[in-house]
N, C-alpha and C positions, 0 to 999 in steps of 0.2 A: 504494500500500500504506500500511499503518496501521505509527507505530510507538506504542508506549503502554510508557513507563518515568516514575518520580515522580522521577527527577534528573535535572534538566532539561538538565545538561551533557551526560550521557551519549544521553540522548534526542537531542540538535543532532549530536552524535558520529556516532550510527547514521544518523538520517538525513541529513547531509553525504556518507557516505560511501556509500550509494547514488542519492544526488542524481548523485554525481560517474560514476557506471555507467549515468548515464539514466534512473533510477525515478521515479515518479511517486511524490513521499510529502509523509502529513500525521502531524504528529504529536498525541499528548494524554498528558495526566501522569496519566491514570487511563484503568481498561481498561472504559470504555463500548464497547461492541460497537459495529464500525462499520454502516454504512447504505451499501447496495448490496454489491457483492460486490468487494471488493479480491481479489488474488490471492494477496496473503500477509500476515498480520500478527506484528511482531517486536514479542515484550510480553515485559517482566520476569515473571520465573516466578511471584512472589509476587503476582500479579494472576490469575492463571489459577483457577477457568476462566472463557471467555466466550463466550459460546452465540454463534456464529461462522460463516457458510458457508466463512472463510475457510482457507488452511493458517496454523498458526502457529508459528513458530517461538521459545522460549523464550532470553532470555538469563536464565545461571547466571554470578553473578562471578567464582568460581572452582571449582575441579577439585571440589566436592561433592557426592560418590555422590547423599546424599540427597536434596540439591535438585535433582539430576538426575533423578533417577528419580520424585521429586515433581511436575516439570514433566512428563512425557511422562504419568502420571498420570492429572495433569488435562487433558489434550488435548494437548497441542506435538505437532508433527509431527515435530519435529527438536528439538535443541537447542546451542546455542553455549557454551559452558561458559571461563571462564577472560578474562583480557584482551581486549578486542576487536581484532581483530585485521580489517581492512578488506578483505580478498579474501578470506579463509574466509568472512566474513560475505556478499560476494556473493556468492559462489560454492553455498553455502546457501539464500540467498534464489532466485536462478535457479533451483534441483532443484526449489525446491517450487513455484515460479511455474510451472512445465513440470508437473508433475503435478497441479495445480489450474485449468490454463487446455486441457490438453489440447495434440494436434499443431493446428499450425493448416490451414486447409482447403488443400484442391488447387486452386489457381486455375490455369486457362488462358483466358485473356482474359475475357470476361464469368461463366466459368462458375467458381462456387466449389462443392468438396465438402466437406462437413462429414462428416468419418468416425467422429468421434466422436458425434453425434446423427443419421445416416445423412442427413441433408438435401442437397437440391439446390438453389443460387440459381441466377438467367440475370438477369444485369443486377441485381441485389440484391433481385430478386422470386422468391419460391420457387418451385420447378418439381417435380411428384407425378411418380415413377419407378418402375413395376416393380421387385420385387429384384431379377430379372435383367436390367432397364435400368439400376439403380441401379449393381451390379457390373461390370457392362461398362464404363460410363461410369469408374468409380472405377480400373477398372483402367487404361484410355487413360490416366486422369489422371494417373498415378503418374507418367510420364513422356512431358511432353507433345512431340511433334515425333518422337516415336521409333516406328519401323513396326514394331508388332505381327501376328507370324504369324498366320493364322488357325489353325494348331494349337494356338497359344501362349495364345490365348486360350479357344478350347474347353477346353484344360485348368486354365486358369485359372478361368474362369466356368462352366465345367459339369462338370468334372472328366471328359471324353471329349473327348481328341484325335480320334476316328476321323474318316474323309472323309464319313460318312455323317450327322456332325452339322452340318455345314457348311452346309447351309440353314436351320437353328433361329442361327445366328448372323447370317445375312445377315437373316434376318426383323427381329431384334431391331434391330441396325443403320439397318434401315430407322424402326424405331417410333421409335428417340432419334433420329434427324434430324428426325424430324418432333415430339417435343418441345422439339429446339432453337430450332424455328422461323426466325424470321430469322439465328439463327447456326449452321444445320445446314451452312456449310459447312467449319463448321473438324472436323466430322468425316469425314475423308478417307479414301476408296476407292484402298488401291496396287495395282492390278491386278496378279492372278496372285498375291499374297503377304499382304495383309493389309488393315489401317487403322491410322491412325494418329488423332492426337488436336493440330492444331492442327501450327503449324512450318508449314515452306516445303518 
């Protein structure tokens, strides 16, 4: 992440104290809009605005309506108002880093979902899925190793528990094995009860 204030103490300040929580930060004493997409940028309010993919969050030096209300204004997604204070300020940075990077995918072994842009990888090469291969799949995922009823899942992916759907799931079942390819067998057939998605 970016931080951009013109006092350079204050600047070392912010960024020390998400160095020390693990962030990845650069800093600059003027609000040139960064290059690529940081996950969050913490910019003095009086620099705003900066045409940005990123969230940003505004420090205010202290409790001022105006300049509060002036930063969210001009873009802040958030703002920090008053003394800096080093865990309200991560604690800030993390909400918006989670809303700007999104959940992260469902992995079980090779296979990753991206639920937020619906994609499928197998070994970090994308994989094209049906929406009802996609759903099935994402539903296994949710919780991998754990055996899913086959009503459990007709209601889930088709919204019809009956016995009569019961082979429009086994069909499907069969088509993502056979997009897993060399990894169809971590999708598992529990006889009499369901599948399961990887585990022992």
């Amino acid at each position: 992440m970016l931080v951009v204030h013109p006092d350079a103490g204050l600047r070392a300040e912010v960024a020390d104290a998400l160095r020390d929580r693990g962030y990845a930060v650069t800093t600059a004493p003027r609000a040139a809009c960064p290059r690529g997409r940081p996950a969050v940028v913490v910019i003095d309010h009086r620099a705003l605005p900066c045409s940005t993919p990123a969230r940003i969050l505004g420090l205010v030096p202290d409790h001022d309506d105006a300049a509060i209300l002036a930063a969210f204004t001009a873009g802040a997604a958030d703002v920090l108002a008053g003394p800096l204070r080093a865990a309200e300020l991560a604690s800030r940075v993390a909400v918006l880093a989670r809303r700007t990077l999104g959940p992260p995918p469902l992995r079980v072994g090779p296979i990753a979902v991206d639920t937020e842009g619906r994609r499928v990888s197998l070994a970090g090469r994308p994989v094209e899925l049906t929406r009802r291969e996609y759903e099935l799949l994402t539903r296994l995922a949710t919780a991998p190793g754990r055996v899913f009823t086959k009503q459990e899942l007709l209601r889930d992916v088709w919204a019809d528990p009956s016995p009569s759907a019961s082979r429009r799931l086994d069909t499907q079942v069969a088509r993502l094995r056979r997009r897993l390819g060399p990894h169809r067998t971590l999708l598992v057939t529990v006889w009499g009860v369901g599948y399961r998605l990887g585990g022992r």
